[in-house]
DRENDO-1510 file (C-alpha; in Angstrom, 1 decimal, always signed):
<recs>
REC; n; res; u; v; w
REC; 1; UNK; -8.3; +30.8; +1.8 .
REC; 2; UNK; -6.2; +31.8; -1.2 .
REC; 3; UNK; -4.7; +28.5; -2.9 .
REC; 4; UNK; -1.3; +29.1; -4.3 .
REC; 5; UNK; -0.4; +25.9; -7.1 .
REC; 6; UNK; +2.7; +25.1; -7.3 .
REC; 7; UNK; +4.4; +24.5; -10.6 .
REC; 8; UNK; +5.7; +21.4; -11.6 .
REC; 9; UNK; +7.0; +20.8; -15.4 .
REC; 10; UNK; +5.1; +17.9; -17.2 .
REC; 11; UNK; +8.3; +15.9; -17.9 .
REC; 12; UNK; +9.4; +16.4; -14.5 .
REC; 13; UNK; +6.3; +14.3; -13.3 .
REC; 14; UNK; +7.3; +11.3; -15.4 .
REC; 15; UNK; +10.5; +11.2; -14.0 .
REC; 16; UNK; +9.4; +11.1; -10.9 .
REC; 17; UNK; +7.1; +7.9; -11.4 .
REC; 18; UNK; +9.4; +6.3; -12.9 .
REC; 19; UNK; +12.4; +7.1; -10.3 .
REC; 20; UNK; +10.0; +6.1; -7.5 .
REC; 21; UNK; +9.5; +2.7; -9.5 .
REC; 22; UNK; +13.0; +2.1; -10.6 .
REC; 23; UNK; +13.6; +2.7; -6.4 .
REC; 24; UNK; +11.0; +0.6; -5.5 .
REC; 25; UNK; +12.3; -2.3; -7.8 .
REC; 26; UNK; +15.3; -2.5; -5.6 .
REC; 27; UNK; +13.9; -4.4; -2.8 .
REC; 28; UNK; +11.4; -6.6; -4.8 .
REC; 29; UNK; +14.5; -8.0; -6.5 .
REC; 30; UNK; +16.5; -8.2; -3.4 .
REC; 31; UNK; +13.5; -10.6; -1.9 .
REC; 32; UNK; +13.3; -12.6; -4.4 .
REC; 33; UNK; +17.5; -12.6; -4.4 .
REC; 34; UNK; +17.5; -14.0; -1.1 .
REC; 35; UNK; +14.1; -16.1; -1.4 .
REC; 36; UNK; +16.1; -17.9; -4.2 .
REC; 37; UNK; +19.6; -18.5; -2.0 .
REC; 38; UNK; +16.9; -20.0; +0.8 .
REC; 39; UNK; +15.7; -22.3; -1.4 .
REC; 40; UNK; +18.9; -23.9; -2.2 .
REC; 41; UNK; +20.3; -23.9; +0.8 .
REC; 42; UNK; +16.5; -25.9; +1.8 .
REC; 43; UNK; +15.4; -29.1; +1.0 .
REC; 44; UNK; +11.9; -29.4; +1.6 .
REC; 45; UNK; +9.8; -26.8; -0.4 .
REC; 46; UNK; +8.6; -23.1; +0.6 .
REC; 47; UNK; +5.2; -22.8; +2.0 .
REC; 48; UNK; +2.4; -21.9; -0.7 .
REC; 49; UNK; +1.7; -18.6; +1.3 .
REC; 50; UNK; +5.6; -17.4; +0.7 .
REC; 51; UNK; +5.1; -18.3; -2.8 .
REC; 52; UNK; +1.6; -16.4; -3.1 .
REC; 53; UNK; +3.0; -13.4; -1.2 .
REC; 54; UNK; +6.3; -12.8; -3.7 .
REC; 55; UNK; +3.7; -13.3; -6.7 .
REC; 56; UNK; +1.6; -10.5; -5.0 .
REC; 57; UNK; +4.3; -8.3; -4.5 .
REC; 58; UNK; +5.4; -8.6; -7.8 .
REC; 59; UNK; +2.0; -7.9; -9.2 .
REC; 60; UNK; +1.8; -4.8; -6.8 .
REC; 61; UNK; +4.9; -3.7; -9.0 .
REC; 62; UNK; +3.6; -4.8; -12.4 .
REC; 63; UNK; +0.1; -2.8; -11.9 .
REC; 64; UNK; +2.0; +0.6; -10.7 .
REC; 65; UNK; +4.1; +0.1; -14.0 .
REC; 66; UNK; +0.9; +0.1; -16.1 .
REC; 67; UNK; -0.1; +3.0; -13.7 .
REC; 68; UNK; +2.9; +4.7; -14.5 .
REC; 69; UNK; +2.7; +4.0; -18.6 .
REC; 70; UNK; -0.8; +5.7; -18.6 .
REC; 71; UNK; +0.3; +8.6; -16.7 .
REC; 72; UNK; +3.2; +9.2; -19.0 .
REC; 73; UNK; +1.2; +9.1; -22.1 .
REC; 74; UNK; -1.3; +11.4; -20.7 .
REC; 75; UNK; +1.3; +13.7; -19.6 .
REC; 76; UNK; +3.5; +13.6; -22.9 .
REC; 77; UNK; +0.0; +14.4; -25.1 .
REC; 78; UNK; -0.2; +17.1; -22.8 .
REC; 79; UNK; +3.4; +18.5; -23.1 .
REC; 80; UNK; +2.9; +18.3; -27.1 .
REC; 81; UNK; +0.2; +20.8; -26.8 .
REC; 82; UNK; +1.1; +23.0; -23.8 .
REC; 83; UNK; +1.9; +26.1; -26.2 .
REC; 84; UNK; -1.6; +25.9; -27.4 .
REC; 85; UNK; -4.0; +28.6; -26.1 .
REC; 86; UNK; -6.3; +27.3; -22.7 .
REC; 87; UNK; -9.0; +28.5; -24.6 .
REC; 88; UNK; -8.4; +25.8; -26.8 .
REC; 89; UNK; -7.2; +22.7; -24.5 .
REC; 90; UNK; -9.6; +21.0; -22.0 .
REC; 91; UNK; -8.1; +19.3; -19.3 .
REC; 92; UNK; -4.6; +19.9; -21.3 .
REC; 93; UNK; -5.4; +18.5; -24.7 .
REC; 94; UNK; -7.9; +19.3; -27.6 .
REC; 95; UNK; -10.9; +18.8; -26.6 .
REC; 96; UNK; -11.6; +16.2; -29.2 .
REC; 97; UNK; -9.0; +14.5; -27.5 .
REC; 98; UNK; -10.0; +15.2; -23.7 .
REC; 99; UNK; -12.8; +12.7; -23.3 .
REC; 100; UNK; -10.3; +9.4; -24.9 .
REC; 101; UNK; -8.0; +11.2; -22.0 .
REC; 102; UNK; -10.0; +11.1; -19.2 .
REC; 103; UNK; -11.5; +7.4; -20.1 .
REC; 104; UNK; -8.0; +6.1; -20.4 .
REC; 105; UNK; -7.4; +8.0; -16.6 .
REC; 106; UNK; -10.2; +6.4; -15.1 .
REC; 107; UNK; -9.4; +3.1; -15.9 .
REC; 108; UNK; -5.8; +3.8; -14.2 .
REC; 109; UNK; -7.7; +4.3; -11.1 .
REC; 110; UNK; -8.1; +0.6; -11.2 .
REC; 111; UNK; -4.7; -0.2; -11.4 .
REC; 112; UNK; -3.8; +2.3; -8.3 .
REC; 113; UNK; -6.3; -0.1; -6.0 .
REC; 114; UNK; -5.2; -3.2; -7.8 .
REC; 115; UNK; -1.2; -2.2; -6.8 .
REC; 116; UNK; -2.2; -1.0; -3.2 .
REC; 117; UNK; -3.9; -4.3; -2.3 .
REC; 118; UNK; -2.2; -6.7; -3.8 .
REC; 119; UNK; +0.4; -5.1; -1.6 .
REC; 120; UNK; -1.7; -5.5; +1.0 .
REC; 121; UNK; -2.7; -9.0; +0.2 .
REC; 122; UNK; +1.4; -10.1; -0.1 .
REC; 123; UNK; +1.7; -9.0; +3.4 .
REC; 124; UNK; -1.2; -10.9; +4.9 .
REC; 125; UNK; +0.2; -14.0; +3.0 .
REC; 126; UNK; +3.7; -13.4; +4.7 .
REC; 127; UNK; +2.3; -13.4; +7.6 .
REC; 128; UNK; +0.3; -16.7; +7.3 .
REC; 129; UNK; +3.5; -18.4; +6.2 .
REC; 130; UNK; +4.6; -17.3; +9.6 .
REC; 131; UNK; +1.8; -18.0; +11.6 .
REC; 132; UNK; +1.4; -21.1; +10.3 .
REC; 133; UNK; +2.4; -23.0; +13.9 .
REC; 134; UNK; +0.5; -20.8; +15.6 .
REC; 135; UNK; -2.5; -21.1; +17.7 .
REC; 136; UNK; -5.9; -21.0; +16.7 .
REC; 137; UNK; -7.0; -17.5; +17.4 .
REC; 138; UNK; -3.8; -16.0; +15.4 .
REC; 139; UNK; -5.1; -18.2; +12.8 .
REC; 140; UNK; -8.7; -16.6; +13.2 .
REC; 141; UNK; -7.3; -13.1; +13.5 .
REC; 142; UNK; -5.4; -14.0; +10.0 .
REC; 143; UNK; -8.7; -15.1; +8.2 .
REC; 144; UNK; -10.8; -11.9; +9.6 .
REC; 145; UNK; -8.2; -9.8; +8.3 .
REC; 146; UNK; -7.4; -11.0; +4.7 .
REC; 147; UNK; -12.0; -11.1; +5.0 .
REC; 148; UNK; -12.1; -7.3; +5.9 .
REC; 149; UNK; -9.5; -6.8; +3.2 .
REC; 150; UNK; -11.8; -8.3; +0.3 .
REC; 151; UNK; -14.5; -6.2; +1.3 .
REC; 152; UNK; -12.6; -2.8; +1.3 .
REC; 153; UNK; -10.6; -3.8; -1.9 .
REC; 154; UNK; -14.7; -4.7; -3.6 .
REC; 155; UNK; -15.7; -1.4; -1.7 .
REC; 156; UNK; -13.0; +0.5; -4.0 .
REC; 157; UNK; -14.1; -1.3; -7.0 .
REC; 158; UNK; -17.6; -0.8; -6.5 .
REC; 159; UNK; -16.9; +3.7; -5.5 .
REC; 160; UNK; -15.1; +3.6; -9.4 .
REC; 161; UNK; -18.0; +2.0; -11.1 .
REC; 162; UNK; -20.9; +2.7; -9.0 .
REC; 163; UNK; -20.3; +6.2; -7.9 .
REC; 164; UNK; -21.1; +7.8; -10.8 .
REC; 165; UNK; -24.6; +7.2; -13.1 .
REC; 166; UNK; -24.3; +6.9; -15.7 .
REC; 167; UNK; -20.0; +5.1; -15.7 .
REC; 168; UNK; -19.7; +7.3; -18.7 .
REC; 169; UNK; -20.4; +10.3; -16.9 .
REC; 170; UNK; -16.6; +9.5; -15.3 .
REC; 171; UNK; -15.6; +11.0; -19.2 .
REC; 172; UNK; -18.2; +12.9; -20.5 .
REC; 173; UNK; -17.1; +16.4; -21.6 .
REC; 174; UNK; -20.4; +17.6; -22.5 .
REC; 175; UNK; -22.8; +17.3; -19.6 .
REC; 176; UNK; -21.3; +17.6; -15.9 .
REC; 177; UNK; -18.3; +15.2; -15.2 .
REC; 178; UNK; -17.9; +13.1; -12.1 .
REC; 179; UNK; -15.5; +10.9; -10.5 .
REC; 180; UNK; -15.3; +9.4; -7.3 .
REC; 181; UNK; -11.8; +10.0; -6.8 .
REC; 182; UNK; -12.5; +14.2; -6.7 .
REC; 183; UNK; -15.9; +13.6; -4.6 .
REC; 184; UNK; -15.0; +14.5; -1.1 .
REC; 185; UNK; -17.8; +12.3; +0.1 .
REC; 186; UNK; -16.6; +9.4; -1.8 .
REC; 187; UNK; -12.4; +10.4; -0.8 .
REC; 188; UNK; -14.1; +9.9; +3.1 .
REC; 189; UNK; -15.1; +6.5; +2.3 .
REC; 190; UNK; -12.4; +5.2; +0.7 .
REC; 191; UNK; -10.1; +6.5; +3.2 .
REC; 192; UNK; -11.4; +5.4; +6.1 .
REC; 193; UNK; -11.7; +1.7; +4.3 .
REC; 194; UNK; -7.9; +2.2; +3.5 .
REC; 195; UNK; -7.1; +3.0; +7.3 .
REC; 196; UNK; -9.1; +0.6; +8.3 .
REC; 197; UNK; -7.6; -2.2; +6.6 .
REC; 198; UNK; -3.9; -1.5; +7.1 .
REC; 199; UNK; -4.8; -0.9; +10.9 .
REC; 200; UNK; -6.5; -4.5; +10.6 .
REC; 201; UNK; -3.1; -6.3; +8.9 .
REC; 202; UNK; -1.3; -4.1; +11.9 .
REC; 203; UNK; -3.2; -6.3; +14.5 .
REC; 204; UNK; -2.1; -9.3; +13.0 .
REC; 205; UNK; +1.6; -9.5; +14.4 .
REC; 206; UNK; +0.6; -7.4; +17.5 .
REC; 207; UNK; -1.8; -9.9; +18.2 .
REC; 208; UNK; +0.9; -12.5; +17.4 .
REC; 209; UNK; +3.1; -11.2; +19.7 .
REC; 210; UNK; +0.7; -10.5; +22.8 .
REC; 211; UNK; +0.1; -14.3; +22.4 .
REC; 212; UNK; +3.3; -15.7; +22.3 .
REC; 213; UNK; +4.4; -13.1; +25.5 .
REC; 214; UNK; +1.3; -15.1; +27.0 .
REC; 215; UNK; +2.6; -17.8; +26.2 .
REC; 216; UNK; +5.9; -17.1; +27.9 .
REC; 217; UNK; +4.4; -15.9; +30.7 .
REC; 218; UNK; +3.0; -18.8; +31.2 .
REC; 219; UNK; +5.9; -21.2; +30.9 .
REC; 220; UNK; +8.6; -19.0; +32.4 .
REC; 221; UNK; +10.4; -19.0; +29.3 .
REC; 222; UNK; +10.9; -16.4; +26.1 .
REC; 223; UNK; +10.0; -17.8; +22.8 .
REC; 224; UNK; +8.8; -15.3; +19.8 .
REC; 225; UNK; +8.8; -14.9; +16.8 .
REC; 226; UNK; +11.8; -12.7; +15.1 .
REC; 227; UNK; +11.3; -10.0; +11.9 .
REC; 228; UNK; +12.4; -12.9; +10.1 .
REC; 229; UNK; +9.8; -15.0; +11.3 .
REC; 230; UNK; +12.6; -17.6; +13.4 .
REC; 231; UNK; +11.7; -18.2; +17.0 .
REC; 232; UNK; +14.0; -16.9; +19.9 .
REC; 233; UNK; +14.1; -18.4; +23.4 .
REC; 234; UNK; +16.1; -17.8; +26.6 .
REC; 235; UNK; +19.6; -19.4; +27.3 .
REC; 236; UNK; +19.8; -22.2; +30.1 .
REC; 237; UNK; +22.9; -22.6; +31.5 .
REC; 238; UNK; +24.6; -26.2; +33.0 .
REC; 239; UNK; +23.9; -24.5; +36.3 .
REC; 240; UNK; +19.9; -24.7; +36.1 .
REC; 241; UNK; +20.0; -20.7; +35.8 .
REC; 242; UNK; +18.6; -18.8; +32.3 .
REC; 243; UNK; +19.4; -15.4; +30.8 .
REC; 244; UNK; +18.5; -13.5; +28.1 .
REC; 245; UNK; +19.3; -14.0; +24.2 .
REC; 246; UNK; +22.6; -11.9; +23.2 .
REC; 247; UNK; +21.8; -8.8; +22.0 .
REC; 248; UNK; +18.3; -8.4; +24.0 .
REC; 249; UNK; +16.2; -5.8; +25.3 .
REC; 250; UNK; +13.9; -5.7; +28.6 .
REC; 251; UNK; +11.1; -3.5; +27.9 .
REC; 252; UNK; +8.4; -3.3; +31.2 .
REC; 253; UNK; +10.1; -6.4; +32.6 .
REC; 254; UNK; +9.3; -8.3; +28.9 .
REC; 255; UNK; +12.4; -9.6; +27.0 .
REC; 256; UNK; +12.7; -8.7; +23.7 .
REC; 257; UNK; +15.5; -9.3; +21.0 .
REC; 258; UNK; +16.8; -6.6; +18.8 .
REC; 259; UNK; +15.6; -8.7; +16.2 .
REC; 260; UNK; +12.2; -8.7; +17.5 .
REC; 261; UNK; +12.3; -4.9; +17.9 .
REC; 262; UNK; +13.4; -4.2; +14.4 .
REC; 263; UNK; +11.4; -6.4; +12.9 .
REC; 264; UNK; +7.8; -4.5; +14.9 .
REC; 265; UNK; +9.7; -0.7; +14.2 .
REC; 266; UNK; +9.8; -2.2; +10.3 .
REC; 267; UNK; +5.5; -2.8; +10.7 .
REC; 268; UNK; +4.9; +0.4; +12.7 .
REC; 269; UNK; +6.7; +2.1; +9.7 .
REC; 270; UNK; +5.1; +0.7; +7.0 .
REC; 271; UNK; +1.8; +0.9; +8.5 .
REC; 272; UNK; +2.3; +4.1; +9.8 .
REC; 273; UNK; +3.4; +5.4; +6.1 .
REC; 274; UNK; +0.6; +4.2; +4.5 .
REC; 275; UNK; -1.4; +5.4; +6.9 .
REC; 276; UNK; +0.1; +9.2; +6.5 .
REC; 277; UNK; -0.2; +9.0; +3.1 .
REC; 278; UNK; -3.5; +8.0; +3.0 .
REC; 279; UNK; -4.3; +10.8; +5.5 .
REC; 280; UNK; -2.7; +13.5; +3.9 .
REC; 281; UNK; -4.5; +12.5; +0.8 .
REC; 282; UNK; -8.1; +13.5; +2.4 .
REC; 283; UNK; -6.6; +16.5; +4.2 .
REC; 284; UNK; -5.7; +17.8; +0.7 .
REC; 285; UNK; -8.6; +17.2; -1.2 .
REC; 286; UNK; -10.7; +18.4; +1.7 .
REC; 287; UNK; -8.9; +21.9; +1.5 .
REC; 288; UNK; -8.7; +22.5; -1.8 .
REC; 289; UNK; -12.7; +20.9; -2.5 .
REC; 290; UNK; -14.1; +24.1; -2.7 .
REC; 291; UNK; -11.1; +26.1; -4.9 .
REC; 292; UNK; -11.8; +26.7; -8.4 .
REC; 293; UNK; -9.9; +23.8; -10.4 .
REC; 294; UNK; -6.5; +24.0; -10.2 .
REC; 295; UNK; -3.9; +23.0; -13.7 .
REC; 296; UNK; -4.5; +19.4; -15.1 .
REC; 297; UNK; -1.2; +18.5; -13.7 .
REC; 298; UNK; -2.3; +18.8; -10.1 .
REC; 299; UNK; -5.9; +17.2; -9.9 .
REC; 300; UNK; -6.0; +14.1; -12.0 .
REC; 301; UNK; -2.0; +13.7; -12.0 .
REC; 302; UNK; -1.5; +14.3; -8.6 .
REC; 303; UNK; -4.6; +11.8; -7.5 .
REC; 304; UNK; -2.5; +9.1; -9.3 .
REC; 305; UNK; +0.2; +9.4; -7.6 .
REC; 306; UNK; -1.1; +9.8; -3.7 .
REC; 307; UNK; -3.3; +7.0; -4.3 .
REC; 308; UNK; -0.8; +4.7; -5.3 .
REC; 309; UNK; +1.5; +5.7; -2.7 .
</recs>
């Protein structure tokens, strides 16, 4: 199969981290906006878990800016020598510069993992502030979750410093290089672990919500919990008889609120994003594994960027 590379300037790269950060600052501060006007307007203090989870977030942010830095000094080193001849650049610099340039890349890998989690992580604290009244098996399904998520997060920790022997073969210009982010074998492991674990957070408020539907069931009444984490009910009238929250949906002869729905559409999003993105990475790499290697620009670079998304 031919492979045609597309072309993409140097400086247009760094622009597009750091639109994609500047854009993704905008909610983070919004949170915290309205996580400050809550706490005023409440006496009693926020649960620990809420706390941990904005501190998370806000980490997650902090460790794609790092991310971000690294990839736009590589990429302006590059740009300073891109009229040199290719016989005289490795990887897009001098060579006496290319193995500082792919240490300094490999240890940006960390901080793709370390923003990805802790994203991860922030959500699985949310959720524990929510399902803090809950019963004990939502509780249970909390703790396996945030377990499984340890392990895949050391799993990716262990792939960058185990995978290749010796570490410093990860830089070594010399002999043969290796990395386990460009080892198909090692991209199949990782990506399964990163499905895996965002298809184990998804359980959490599925699970959540199965129980509480249960619950209802059970009782003859409609309680669950909204995207904001509040509790709906139904409506009993003077008259003994009950209807349905304003603004609700019957689904299958279950009651729902449009709050509820748009608060599940927001998880299956999310989950479904980083899902596709995690996907797309592997299908990628799988087709292109065997194609002589492509511009700098598009290997390393481009491995930055759909990891971190």
């Amino acid at each position: 199969m031919t492979y045609h590379d597309i072309d993409i300037p140097l400086p247009a790269f760094i622009a597009i981290d750091w639109t994609g950060m500047t854009l993704a600052l905008i909610p983070i501060l919004l949170r915290f906006h309205l996580r400050r006007r809550q706490r005023q307007r409440q006496l009693q203090p926020q649960p620990f878990t809420r706390n941990l989870s904005d501190a998370l977030i806000l980490l997650s942010w902090l460790s794609g800016i790092v991310l971000i830095s690294i990839n736009t000094w590589k990429n302006s080193l590059r740009q300073h020598y891109i009229h040199q001849p290719p016989s005289f650049l490795y990887y897009g610099v001098p060579r006496p510069l290319a193995a500082h340039l792919l240490y300094v890349s490999w240890i940006s890998l960390f901080f793709i993992y370390i923003a990805l989690w802790s994203a991860k992580f922030a959500l699985l604290a949310f959720y524990a502030s929510l399902l803090r009244l809950q019963g004990r098996w939502a509780r249970v399904t909390l703790a396996c979750a945030t377990l499984f998520a340890t392990g895949t997060f050391a799993l990716h920790m262990a792939l960058l410093t185990r995978w290749c022997k010796p570490v410093s073969s990860n830089w070594n210009i010399d002999g043969e290089l290796c990395s386990a982010v460009h080892d198909i074998s090692s991209v199949t492991v990782s990506t399964a672990a990163n499905v895996a674990t965002d298809l184990a957070i998804l359980c959490i408020p599925l699970f959540a919500l199965a129980s509480l539907l249960r619950r209802d069931h059970h009782h003859g009444g409609s309680m669950s919990i909204g995207s904001s984490g509040s509790t709906t009910g139904s409506y009993y009238h003077p008259d003994g008889s009950s209807s349905l929250p304003p603004l609700s949906l019957s689904v299958g002869g279950v009651s729902f609120t449009k709050s509820e729905l748009s608060g599940l559409a927001f998880v299956l999003a999310m989950a479904a994003l980083s899902i596709t993105a995690a996907l797309a990475r592997f299908v990628t790499l799988e087709l292109v594994q065997h194609v002589p290697k492509a511009n700098i620009t598009h290997t390393i670079d481009s491995e930055d960027s759909t990891s971190y998304v």
